[in-house]
N, C-alpha and C positions, 0 to 999 in steps of 0.2 A: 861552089859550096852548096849542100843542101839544106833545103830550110824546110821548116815546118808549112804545111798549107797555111792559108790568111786563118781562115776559121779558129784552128786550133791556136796560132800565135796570138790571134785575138783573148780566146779562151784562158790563153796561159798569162799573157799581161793582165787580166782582168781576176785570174786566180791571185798574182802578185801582189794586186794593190791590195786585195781584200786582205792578206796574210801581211802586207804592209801596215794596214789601219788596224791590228791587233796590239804592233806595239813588243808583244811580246808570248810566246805562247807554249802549251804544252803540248804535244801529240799523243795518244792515246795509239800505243804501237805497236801492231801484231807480225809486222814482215811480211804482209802481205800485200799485191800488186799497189793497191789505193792508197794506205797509209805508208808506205815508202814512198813513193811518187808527192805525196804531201809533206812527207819528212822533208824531203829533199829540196824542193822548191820552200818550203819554210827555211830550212839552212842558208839557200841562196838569197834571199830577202833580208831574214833576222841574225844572220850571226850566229852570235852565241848566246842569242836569247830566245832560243828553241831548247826544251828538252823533250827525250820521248820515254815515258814510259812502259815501262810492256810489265802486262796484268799475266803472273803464273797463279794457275790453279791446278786441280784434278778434273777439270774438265779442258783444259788446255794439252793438244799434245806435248811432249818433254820436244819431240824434236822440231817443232814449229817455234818453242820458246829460245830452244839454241841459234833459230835461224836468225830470230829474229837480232836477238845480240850481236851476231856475227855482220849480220847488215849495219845496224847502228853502227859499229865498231870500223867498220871502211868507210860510212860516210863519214867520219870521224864529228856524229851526234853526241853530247851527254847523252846518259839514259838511265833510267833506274829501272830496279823490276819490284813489282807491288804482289803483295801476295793477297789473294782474295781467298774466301769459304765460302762458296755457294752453299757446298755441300750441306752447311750447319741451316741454312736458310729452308725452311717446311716449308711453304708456297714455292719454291724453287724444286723440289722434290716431288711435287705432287705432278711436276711434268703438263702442265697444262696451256695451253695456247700464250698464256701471258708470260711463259717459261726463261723466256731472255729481259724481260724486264726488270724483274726480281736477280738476274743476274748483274744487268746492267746497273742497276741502280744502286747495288754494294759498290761496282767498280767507280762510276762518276764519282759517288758522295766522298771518297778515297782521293781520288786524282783530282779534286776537288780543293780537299784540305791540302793535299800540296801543295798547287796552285797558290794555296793562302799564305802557307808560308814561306816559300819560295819567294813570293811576290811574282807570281804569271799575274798576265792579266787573262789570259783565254785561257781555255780549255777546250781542243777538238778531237773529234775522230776520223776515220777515211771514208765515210758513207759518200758514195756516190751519186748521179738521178739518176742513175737507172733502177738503184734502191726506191726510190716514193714507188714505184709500181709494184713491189713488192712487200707481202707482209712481213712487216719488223716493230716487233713488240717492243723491243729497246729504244726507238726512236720517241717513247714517252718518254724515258728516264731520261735520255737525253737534254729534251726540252725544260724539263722539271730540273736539274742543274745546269742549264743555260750552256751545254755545248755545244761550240759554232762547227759547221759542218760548210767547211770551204769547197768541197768540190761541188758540193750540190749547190751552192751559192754561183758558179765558177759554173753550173748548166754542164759538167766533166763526166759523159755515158764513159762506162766501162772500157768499151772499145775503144775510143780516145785516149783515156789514161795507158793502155796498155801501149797505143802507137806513140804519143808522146816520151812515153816510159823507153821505151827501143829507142828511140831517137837519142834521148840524153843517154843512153850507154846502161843504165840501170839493169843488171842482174834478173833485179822480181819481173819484167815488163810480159812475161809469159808465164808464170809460174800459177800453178792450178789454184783455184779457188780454197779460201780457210775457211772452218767451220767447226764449233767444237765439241766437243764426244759428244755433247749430252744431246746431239741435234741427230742421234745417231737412234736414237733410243725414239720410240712411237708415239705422239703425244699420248696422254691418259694411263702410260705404263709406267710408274712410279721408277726413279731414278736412282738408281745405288751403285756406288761405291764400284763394286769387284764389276758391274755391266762395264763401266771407264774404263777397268784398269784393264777387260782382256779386248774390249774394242781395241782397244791402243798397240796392245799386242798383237791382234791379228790384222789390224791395218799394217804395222811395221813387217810383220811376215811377208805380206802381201807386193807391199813397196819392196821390199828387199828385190826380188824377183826383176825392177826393173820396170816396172809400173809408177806412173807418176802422179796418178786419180784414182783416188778407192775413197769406196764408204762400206762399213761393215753396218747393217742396220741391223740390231737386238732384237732378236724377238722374244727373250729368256733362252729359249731352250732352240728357237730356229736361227742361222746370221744367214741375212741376205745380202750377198757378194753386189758392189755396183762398181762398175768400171765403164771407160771409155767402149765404145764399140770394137774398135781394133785393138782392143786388149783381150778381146774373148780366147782367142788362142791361147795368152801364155796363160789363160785362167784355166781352160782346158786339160793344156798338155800337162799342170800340174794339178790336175785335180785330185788325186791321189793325195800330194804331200798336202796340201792344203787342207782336205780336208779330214785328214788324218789330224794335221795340228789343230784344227779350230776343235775337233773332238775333246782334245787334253783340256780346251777350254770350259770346257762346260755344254760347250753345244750339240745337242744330239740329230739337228738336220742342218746342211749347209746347201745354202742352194745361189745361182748367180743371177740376177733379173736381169732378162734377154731384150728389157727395154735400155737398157746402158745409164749409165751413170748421165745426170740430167739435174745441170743446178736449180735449188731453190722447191726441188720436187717435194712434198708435202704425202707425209705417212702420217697412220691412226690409229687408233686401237684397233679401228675394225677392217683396215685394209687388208689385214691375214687372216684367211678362215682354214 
């Protein structure tokens, strides 16, 4: 029979007890690698006193929100889905380094007052440690309504969760990184509305094709194509259609950055000249 190495068993008993001594909890649910792997081991501890909810906005893809349901729905989680407005939120529009905070912080204060009347006694999200290395302006809001962050508690790098994830049978344990539209757009470039709605369109274009990682990054009037390295062919051989559609979008240069798609990679108003 195969078992997990010592390390990671250790790791995963010691995620347990901490999801144990919550008692009762909510997950903050996006279907993606971290927060499934958390959903799931919450399920196996708590019962049926886990719920997950998953936050739909317009900076949310439509089809990351479906995924995420459809995973709820096999692990047979409750779950509700919340709806947020960043959108209506000015400091949330003005696109500025603190951009996910002002997000995050409509979402906890929300998944919050559930929490209260639900009667949860927690509230988390899937932040991993390989997150602390990284800048995450949400990790305020976080703090500021008190939610527990079990994996990073649990010492749980990304790479771990993914082999864990494979192990228990788990679907997401490879599925590419989430991120939401509006991380698509430059900081300092003010955020609206129709930039969302045709990233989302021309991501989905883009995935149609059979590509499994894209980021379409706004520049107004330029999109810069990002994909895996060994996706440059099909970005290539379909250069034509693509970028004939991203045209109808609004965009009048499209171009693909020949450094490939690269989590966590940080744009600015003044990285395009």
């Amino acid at each position: 029979m195969v078992k997990l190495p010592k390390n990671l068993a250790e790791k995963l008993e010691k995620l347990k007890e901490i999801i144990l001594n919550m008692q009762s909890l909510i997950v903050a649910y996006s279907g993606g690698v971290d927060s499934t792997f958390l959903l799931r081991i919450s399920q196996d501890v708590l019962k049926d006193r886990v719920l997950a909810v998953i936050v739909q906005s317009e900076i949310y893809p439509q089809r990351e929100i479906k995924y995420a349901v459809r995973i709820a729905k096999d692990l047979k989680v409750p779950f509700l889905i919340l709806r947020t407005e960043p959108l209506k939120n000015k400091s949330f529009l003005r696109n500025s380094l603190k951009r996910c905070y002002f997000c995050k912080r409509e979402v906890f204060s929300k998944i919050r007052k559930i929490a209260k009347e639900k009667n949860f006694a927690f509230v988390s999200d899937g932040s991993n440690y390989d997150d602390l290395s990284d800048f995450r302006a949400g990790f305020k809001a976080g703090r500021e309504f008190k939610v527990r962050t079990p994996l990073i508690e649990a010492k749980f790098t990304k790479e771990e969760i993914r082999y864990v994830s494979k192990f228990l049978g788990l679907h997401t344990w490879d599925k590419p990184p989430l991120a939401c539209l509006a991380t698509r757009v430059p900081y300092g470039l003010r955020i609206e509305r129709e930039y969302l709605k045709r990233i989302d369109r021309a991501e989905n274009y883009i995935l149609s094709m059979g590509i499994r990682q894209v980021r379409v990054r706004d520049y107004k009037k330029m999109a810069r194509i990002e994909v895996l390295s060994e996706d440059f062919p099909t970005i290539v051989n379909n250069s034509k259609r693509i970028t004939k559609y991203l045209h109808k979008l609004g965009y009048l240069l499209v171009t693909l950055d020949l450094e490939g798609y690269t989590p966590g990679k940080r744009i600015n108003r003044n990285s395009f000249i």
